[in-house]
C-alpha positions as CSV (number, residue, x, y, z in Angstrom):
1,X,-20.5,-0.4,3.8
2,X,-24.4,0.4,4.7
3,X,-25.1,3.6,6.5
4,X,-27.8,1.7,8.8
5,X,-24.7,-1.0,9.9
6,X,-22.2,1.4,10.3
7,X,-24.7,3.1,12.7
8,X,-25.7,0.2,14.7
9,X,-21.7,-0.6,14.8
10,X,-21.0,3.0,16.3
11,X,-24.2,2.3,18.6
12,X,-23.2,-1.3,19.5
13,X,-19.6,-0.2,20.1
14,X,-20.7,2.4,22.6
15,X,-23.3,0.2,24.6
16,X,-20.5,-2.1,25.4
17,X,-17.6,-0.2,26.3
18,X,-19.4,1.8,27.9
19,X,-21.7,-0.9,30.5
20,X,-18.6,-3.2,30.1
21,X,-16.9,-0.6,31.8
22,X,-19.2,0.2,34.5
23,X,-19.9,-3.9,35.1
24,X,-16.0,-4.8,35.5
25,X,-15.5,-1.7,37.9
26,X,-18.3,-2.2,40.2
27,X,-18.8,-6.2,39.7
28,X,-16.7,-9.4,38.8
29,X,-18.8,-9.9,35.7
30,X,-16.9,-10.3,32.0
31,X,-20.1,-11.8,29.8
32,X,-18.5,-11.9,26.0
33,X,-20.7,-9.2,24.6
34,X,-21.2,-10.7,20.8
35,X,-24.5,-12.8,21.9
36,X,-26.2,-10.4,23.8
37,X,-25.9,-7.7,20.7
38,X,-27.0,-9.9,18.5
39,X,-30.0,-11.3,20.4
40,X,-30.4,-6.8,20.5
41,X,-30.5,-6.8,17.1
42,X,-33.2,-9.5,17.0
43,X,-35.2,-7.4,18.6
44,X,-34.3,-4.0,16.1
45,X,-35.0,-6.2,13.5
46,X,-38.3,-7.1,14.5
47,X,-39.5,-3.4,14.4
48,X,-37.0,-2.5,11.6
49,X,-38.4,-4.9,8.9
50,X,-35.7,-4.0,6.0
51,X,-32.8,-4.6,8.4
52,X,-32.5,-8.5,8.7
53,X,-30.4,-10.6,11.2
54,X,-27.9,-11.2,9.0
55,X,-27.3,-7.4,8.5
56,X,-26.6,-7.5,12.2
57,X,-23.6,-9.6,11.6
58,X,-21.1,-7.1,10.9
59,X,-22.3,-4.0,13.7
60,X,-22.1,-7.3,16.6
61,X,-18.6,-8.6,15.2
62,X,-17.1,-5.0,15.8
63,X,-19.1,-3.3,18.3
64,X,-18.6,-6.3,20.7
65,X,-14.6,-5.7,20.7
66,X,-15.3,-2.4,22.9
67,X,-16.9,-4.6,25.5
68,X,-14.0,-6.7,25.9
69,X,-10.9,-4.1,26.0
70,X,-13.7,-2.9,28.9
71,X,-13.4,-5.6,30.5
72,X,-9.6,-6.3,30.3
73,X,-8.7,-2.7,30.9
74,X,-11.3,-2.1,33.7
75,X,-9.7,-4.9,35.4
76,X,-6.0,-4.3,34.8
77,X,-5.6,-0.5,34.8
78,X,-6.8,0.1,38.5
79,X,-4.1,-1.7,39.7
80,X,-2.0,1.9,39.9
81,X,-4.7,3.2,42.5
82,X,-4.0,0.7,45.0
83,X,-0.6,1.2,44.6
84,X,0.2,4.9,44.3
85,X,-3.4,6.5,45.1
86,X,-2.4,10.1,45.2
87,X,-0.3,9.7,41.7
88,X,-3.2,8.3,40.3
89,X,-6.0,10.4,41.0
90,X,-3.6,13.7,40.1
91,X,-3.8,12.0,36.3
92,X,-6.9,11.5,36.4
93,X,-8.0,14.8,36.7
94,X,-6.3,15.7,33.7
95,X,-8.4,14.1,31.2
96,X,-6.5,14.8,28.2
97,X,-3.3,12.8,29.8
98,X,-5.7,10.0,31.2
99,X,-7.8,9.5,27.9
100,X,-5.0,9.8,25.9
101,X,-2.8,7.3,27.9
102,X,-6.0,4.5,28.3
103,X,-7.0,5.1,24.5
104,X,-2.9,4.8,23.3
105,X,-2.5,1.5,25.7
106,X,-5.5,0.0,24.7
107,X,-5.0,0.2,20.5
108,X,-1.6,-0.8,21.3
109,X,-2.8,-3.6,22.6
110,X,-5.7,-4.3,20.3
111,X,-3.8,-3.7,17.4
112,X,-0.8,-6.3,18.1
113,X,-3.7,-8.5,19.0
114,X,-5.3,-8.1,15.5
115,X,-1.3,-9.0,14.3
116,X,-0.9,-12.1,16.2
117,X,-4.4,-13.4,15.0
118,X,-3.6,-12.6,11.7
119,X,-0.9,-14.9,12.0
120,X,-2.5,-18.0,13.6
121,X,-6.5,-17.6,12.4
122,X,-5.6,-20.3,9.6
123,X,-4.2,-22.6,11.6
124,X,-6.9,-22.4,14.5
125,X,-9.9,-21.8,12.3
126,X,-9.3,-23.8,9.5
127,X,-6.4,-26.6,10.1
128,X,-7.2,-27.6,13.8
129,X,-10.9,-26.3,13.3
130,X,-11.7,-25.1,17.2
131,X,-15.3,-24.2,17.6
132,X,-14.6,-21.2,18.9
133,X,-18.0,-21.4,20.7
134,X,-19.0,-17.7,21.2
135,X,-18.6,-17.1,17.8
136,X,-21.1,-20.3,16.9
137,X,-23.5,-19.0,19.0
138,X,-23.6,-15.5,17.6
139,X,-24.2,-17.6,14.4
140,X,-26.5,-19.4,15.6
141,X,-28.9,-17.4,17.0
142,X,-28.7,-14.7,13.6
143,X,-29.5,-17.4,11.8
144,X,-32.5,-19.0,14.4
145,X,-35.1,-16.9,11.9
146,X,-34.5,-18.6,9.0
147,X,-35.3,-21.4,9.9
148,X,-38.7,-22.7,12.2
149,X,-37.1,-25.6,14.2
150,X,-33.7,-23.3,14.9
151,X,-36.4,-20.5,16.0
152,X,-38.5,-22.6,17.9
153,X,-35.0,-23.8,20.0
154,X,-33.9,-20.1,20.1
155,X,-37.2,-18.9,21.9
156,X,-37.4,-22.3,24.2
157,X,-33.9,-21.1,25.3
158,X,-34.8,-17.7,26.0
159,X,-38.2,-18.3,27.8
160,X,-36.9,-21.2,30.3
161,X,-34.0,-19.2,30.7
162,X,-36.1,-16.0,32.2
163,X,-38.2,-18.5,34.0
164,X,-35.6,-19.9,35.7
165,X,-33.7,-16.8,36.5
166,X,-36.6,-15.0,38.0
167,X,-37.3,-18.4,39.9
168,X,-33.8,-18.8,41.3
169,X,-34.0,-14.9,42.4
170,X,-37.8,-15.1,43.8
171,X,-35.5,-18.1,46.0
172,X,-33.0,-16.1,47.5
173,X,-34.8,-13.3,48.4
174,X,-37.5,-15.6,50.2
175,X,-35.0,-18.2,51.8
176,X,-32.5,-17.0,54.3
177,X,-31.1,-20.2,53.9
178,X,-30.3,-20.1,50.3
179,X,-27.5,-18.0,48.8
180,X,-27.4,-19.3,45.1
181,X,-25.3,-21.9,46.0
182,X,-26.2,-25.8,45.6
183,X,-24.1,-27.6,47.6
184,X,-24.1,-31.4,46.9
185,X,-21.0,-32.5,48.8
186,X,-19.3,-30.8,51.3
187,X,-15.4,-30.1,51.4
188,X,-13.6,-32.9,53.3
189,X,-10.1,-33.9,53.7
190,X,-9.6,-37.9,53.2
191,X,-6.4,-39.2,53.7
192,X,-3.3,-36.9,52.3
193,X,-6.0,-35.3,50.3
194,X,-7.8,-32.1,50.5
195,X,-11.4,-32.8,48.5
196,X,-13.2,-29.6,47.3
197,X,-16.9,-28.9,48.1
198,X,-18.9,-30.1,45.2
199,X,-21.4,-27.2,44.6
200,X,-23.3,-25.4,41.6
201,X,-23.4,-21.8,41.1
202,X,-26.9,-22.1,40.2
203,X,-26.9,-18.1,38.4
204,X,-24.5,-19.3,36.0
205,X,-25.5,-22.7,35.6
206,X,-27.6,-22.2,31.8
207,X,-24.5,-20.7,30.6
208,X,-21.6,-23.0,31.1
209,X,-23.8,-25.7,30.5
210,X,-24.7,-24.0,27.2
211,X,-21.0,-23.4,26.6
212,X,-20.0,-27.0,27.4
213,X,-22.5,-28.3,25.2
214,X,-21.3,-25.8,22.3
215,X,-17.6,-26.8,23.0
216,X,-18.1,-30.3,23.1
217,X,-16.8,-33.2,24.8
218,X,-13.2,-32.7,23.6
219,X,-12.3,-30.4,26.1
220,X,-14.2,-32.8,29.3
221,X,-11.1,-34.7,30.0
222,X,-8.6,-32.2,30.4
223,X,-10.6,-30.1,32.4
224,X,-11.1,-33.2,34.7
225,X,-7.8,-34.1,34.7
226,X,-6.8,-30.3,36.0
227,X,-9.5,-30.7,38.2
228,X,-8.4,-33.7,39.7
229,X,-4.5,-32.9,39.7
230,X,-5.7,-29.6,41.7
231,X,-6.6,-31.1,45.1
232,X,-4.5,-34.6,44.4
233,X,-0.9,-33.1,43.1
234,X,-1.1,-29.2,43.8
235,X,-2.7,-29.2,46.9
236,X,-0.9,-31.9,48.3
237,X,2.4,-31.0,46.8
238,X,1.8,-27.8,48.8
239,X,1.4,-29.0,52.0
240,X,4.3,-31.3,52.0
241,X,6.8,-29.9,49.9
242,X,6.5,-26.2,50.3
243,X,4.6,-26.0,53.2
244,X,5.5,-22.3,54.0
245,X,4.1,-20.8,50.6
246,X,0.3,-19.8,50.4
247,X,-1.4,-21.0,48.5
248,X,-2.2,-18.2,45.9
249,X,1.5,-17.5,45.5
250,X,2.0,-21.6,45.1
251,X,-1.1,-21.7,42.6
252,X,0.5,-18.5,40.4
253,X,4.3,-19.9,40.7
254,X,3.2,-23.5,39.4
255,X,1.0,-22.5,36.6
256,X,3.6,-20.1,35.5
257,X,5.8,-23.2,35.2
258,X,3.4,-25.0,33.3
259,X,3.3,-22.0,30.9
260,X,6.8,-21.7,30.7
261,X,7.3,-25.3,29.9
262,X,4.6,-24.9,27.0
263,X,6.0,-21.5,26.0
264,X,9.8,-23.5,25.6
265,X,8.1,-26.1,23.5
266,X,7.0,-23.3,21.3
267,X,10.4,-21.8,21.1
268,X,11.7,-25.0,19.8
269,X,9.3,-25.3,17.4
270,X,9.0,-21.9,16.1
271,X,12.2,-21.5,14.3
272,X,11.3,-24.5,12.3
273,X,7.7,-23.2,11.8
274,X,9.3,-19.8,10.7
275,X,11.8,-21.1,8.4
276,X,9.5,-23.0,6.5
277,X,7.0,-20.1,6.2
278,X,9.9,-17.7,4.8
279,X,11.2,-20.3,2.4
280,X,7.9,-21.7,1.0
281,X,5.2,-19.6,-1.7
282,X,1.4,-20.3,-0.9
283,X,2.1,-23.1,-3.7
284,X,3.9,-25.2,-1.3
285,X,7.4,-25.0,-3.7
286,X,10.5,-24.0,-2.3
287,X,11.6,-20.7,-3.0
288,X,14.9,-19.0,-1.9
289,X,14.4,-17.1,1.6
290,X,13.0,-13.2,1.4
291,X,12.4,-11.2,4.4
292,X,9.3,-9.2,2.0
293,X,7.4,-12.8,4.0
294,X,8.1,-11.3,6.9
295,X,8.7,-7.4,7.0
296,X,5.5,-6.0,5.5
297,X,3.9,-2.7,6.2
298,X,1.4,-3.6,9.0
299,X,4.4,-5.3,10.7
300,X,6.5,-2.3,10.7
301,X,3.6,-0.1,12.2
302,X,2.5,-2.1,14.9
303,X,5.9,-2.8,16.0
304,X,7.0,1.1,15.9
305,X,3.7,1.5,18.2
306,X,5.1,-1.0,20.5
307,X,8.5,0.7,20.9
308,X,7.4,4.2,21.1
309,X,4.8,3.7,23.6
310,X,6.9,1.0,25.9
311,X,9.4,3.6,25.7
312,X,7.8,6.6,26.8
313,X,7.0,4.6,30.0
314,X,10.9,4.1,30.3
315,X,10.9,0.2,29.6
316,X,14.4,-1.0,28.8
317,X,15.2,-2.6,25.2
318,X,15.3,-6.4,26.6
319,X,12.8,-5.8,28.7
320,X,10.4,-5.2,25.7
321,X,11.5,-7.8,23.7
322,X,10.5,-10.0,26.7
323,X,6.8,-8.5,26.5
324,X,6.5,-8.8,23.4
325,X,7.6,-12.1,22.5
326,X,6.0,-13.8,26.1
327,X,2.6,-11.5,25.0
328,X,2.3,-13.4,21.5
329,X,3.2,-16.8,23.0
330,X,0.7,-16.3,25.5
331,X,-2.0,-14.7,23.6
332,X,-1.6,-17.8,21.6
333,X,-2.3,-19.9,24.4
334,X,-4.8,-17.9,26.0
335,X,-7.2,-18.3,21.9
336,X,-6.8,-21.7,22.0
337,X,-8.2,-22.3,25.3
338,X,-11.2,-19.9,24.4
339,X,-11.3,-21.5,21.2
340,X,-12.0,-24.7,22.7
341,X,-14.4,-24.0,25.6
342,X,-15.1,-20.4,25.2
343,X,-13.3,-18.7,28.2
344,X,-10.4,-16.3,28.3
345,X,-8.1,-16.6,31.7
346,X,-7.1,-13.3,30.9
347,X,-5.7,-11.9,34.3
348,X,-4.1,-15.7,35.1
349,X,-2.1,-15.1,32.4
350,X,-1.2,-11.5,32.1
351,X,0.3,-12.1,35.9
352,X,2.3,-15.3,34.1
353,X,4.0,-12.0,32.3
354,X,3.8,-9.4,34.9
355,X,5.8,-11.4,37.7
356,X,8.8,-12.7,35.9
357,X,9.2,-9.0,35.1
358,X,9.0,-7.4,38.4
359,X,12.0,-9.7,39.0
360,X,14.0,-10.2,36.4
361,X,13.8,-6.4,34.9
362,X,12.9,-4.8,38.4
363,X,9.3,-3.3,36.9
364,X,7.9,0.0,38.8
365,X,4.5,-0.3,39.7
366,X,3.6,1.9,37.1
367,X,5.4,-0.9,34.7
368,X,3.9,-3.9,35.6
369,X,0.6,-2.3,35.7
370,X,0.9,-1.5,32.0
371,X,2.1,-4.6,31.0
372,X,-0.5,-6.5,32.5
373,X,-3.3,-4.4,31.2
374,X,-0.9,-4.4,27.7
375,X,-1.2,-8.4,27.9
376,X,-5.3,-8.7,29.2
377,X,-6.4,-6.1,26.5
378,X,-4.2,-8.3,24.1
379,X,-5.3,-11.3,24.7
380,X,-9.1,-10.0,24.8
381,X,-8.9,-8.5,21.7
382,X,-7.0,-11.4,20.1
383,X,-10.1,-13.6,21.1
384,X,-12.9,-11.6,20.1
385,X,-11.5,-11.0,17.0
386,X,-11.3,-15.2,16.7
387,X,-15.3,-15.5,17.5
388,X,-15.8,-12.9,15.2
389,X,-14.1,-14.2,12.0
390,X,-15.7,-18.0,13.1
391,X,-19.0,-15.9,12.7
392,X,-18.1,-14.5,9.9
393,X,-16.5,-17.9,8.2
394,X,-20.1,-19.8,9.0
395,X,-22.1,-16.9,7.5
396,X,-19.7,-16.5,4.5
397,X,-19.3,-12.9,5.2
398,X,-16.6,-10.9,3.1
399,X,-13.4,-11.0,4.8
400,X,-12.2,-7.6,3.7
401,X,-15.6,-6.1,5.4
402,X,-15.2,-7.8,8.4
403,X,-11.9,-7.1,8.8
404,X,-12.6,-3.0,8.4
405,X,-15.1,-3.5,10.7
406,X,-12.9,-5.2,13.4
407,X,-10.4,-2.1,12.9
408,X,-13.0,0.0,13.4
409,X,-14.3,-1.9,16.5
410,X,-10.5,-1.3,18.1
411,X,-10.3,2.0,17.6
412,X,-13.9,3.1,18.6
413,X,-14.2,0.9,21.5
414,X,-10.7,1.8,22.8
415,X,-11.4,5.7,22.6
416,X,-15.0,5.2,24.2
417,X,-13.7,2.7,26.5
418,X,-10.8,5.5,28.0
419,X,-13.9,8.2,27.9
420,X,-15.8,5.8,30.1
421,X,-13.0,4.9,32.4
422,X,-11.9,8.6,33.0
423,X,-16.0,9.3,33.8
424,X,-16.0,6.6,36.4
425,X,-13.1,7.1,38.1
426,X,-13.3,10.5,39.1
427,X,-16.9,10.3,39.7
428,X,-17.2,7.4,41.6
429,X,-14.3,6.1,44.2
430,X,-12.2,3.6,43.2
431,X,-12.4,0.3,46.0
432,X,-16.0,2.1,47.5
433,X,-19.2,0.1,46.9
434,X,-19.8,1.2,43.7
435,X,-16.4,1.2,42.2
436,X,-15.0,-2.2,44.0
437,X,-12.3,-3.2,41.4
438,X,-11.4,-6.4,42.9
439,X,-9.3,-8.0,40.4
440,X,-7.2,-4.9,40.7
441,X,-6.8,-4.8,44.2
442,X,-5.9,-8.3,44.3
443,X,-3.4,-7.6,41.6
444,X,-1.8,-4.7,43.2
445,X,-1.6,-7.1,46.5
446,X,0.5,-9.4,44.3
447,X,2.9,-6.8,42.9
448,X,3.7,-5.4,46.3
449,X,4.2,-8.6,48.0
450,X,6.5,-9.5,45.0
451,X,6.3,-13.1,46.4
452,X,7.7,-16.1,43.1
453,X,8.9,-19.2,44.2
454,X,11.6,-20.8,41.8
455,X,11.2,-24.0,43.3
456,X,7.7,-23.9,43.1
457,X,8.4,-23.1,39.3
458,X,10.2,-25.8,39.0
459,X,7.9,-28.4,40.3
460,X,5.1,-26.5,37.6
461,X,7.6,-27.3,34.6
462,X,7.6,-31.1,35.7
463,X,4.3,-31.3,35.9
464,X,4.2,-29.9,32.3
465,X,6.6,-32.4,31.0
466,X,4.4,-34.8,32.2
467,X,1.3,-33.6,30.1
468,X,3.2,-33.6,27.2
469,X,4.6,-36.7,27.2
470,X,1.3,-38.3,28.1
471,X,-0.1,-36.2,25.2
472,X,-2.6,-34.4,27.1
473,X,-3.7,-30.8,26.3
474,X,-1.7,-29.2,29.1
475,X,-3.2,-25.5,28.2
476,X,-7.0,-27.0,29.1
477,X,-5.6,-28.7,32.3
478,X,-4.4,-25.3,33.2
479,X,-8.0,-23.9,33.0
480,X,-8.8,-27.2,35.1
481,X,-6.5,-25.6,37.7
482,X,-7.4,-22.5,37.6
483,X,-11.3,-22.6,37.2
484,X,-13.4,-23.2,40.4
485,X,-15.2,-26.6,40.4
486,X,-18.3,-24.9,40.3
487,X,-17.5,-23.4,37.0
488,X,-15.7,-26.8,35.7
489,X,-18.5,-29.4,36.5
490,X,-21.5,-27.5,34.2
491,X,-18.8,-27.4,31.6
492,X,-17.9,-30.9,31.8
493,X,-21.4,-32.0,31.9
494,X,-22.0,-29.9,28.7
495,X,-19.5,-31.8,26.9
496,X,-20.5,-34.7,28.3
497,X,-24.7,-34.5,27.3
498,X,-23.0,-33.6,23.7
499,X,-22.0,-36.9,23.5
500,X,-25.2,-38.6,23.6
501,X,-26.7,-36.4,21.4
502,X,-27.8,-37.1,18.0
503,X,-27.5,-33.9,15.6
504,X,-26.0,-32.3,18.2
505,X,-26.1,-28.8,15.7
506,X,-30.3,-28.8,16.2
507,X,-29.8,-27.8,19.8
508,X,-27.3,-25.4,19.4
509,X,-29.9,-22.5,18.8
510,X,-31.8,-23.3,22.7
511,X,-27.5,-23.1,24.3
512,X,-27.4,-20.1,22.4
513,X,-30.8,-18.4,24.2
514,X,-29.7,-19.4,27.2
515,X,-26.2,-17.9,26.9
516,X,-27.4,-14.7,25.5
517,X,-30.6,-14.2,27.6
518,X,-28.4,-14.7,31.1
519,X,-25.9,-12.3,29.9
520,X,-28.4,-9.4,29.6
521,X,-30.3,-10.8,32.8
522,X,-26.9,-10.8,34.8
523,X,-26.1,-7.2,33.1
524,X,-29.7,-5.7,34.3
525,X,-29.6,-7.1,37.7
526,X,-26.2,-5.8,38.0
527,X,-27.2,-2.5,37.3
528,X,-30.3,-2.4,39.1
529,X,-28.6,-3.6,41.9
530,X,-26.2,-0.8,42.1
């Protein structure tokens, strides 16, 4: 381990918890952090001649995993303010407690994230092969200097990115009539139907097109499908069949029953799956069955950190079982989907966990705050960890390094990221200007309204069934649903222009530029904005 990476790790690790924290607080943006380190350590490297990009490799693959338990905790843990204020700000000003309690949550979290990837990396990296496209991109542009054509992409992408950027901002600050939106159709009812306004975000436009291009076309169907099933068979199932639900509380009830369906699919097929990992060696013989396959050290540890935490915060015995069987099935669910098109639904799905709870186990608000933080953070982390080791598999790192690194990167970025969270909350007010936490509020909204249609569950499970038995991905329709058509048309498109592309790799450097530069432009506008 080199003293200069271990440096730029600690350095790396700090820069994101610490701006992650600040950005998910005050703003709704969650850029993965990996590409815009990296394109940083271009820039080191091009002062600091004896550190090369590939040295950069390691520091980016575990510094970045601060930025995301940021981002997951910064929108999870805020929930308690808007539930119990008074409770909340009383722990805060003891920092100890509050540090201590962020820091413990988050490398719980982290940690049986690292566990569950651990478990599925070889199936999603190497048997089903899922681009995993952040990762690629990290990849991509560390390895842009080596060669003149992937450079020349790299620095296209970066300069026509900035140019367009400072183009579309010169536009709305000199057109009253333009607020970033490009609107092409307007929304419209036609028959039975309720059609969505076809618009472009044009900010984000470079990077979903740059992450539908890296993802490829196999996720385009899907995603049109959900799209299409949104405003066809939830919208309109809605309005005639359950007429009196709204429409957020219809939206979380069905896609928890498409979960649930998917989740009982994988409780079928698990025991099977398990069986025939206890009873066969790496050799693919039959051996007799030994529980040394399945009680091992790490096991033991991360599971006695589950208990004892869940426990101090008074969570019954079945009720933890429950989070941490539905967190693993889940966090499963929520990789593949960022393995294929390189987002995380990471709130959708902690609330998937969070509700059923607050019913069937009576959760406090204190409870269901944690779990959904306990689930986001999870789920983050278990992703991250994912682009990192598909980094690490394209530039044949050593696994063993990159692994201590990525331990590292949950540890340091969970301490920072509670040091940075205690700073801002009790220096800035939470749900004021600068402090906004939106996701939270609207969370909190959902946990004292406590409003979960069964029926509407139901109807979600069907729908599910159906998927399956037409054999379509059911977990990338789900991001159809969920995803504004804004974000889901770029993407689309991206896969779609991968099609018709010869040596589609050649132009995976310019995606990258794009991706990385418009993460650090939306991260400096942000703050300069504030």
């Amino acid at each position: 381990m080199k003293i200069s990476q271990l440096f730029f790790f600690v350095l790396f690790s700090l820069f994101s918890s610490f701006v992650m924290s600040y950005l998910s607080l005050a703003t709704m943006i969650g850029p993965w952090m990996g590409p815009t380190l990296i394109v940083i350590g271009l820039i080191i490297t091009s002062v600091v001649r004896h550190i090369t990009p590939h040295d950069m490799l390691l520091p980016v693959i575990g510094g970045s995993i601060g930025g995301i338990i940021a981002t997951a905790m910064s929108s999870a843990f805020p929930t308690y303010y808007f539930i119990d204020k008074d409770f909340f700000m009383a722990w805060a000003h003891q920092p100890l407690v509050l540090i201590t309690t962020v820091a413990a949550l988050a490398m719980t979290a982290g940690f049986f994230g690292l566990w569950i990837v651990e478990h599925i990396k070889k199936t999603l990296l190497q048997e089903q092969d899922l681009s995993f496209p952040i990762g690629k991109l990290v990849y991509d542009v560390a390895v842009s200097t080596d060669s003149h054509a992937s450079k020349k992409q790299l620095l296209i992408g970066v300069v026509s990115t900035i140019v367009y950027s400072l183009t579309n901002s010169f536009l709305r600050i000199k057109m009253v009539c333009y607020d970033g939106i490009v609107r092409i159709v307007n929304a419209s009812h036609m028959s039975i139907f309720s059609v969505p306004a076809l618009q472009f975000d044009m900010e984000l436009l470079p990077m979903f097109l740059s992450i539908g291009f890296i993802a490829g076309h196999m996720m385009t169907v899907p995603l049109f499908v959900g799209a299409l099933a949104r405003f066809t068979i939830v919208d309109t199932g809605r309005a005639f069949l359950f007429p009196m639900v709204s429409d957020s509380s219809f939206m979380l009830a069905f896609c928890s029953g498409m979960v649930i369906f998917g989740a009982l699919l994988s409780l079928i097929e698990t025991p099977k799956k398990l069986w025939k990992f206890l009873t066969t060696t790496h050799h693919g013989s039959v051996s007799t069955f030994s529980w040394k396959h399945f009680l091992t050290l790490p096991t033991f540890l991360v599971m006695a950190c589950l208990v004892i935490f869940f426990s101090y915060f008074n969570f019954s015995v079945p009720s933890q079982l429950y989070i941490f069987v539905f967190t693993a099935i889940l966090t499963y669910q929520m990789v593949v989907i960022a393995g294929k098109i390189g987002l995380a639904f990471l709130g959708r799905f902690a609330t998937f966990i969070m509700m059923p709870g607050l019913f069937i186990f009576r959760f406090t608000g204190l409870q269901a705050t944690m779990v959904a933080t306990f689930v986001e953070v999870c789920g983050g982390v278990a992703a991250e960890l994912l682009f990192g080791l598909k980094t690490a598999s394209l530039a044949q790192l050593d696994s063993k390094e990159v692994k201590r690194y990525q331990i590292m990167g949950i540890i340091v970025g969970s301490i920072a990221v509670a040091v940075a969270f205690w700073f801002l909350v009790t220096h800035f007010q939470l749900g004021s200007e600068q402090l906004f936490a939106q996701r939270a509020q609207g969370r909190a909204l959902i946990i004292q309204a406590g409003n979960f249609d069964f029926k509407v569950l139901g109807f979600g499970m069907l729908f599910g069934m159906v998927l399956h038995f037409v054999k379509i991905n059911s977990m990338l329709v789900l991001g159809g649903l969920l995803m504004p058509l804004s974000t889901i048309l770029p993407l689309v498109i991206g896969g779609t222009i991968s099609l018709y592309v010869t040596k589609k790799e050649r132009f995976e450097p310019l995606c990258a530029g794009m991706y990385a530069t418009l993460s650090i432009w939306m991260i400096i506008t942000a703050l300069l904005g504030r």
